[in-house]
C-alpha positions in Angstrom: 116.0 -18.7 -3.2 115.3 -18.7 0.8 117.5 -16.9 3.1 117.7 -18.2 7.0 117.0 -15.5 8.9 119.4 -13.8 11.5 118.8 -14.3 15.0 117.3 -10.8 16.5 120.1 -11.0 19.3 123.9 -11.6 18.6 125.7 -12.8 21.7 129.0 -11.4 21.8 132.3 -13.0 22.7 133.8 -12.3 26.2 136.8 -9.7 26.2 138.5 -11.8 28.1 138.3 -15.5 28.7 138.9 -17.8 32.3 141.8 -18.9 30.9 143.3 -15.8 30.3 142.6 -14.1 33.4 143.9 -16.8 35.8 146.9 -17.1 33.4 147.7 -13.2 33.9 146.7 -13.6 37.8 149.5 -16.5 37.9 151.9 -14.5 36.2 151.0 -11.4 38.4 151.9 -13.6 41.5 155.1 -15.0 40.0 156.4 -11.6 39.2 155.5 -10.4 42.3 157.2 -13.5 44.3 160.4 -13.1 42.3 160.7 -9.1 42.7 160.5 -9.5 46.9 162.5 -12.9 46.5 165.4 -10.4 44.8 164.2 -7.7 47.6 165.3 -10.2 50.3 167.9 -11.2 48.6 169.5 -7.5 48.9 168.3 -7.6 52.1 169.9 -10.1 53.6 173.5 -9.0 52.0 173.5 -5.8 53.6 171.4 -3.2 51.7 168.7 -0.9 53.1 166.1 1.2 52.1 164.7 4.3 53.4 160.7 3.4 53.0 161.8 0.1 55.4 160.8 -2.6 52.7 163.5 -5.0 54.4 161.2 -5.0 57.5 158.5 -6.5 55.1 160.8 -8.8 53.3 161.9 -10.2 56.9 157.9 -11.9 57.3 159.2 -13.8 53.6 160.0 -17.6 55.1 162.2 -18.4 52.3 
């Protein structure tokens, strides 16, 4: 009985895949986009903050 031999060098799999990184980067933008939408939101009806975030949600064109 023959056995193939093994290849000297293994490759190894990526940790993480294309897919999965622009996945997370997309899902890191829309949480993002929907915290300062909310922030503007709050913004707009009257609220204020002391570290002037509603100065940096006024640049926001929606």
């Amino acid at each position: 009985m023959i056995t193939p031999k093994r290849s000297a060098i293994k490759l190894k799999k990526p940790l993480f895949s294309v897919r999965k990184v622009v996945a997370f980067v997309v899902f890191l933008l829309l949480c993002v986009g929907l915290y300062l939408l909310a922030l503007n939101s709050y913004c707009d009806q009257g609220g204020s903050f002391d570290l002037g975030i509603c100065s940096v949600t006024s640049f926001i064109p929606w």
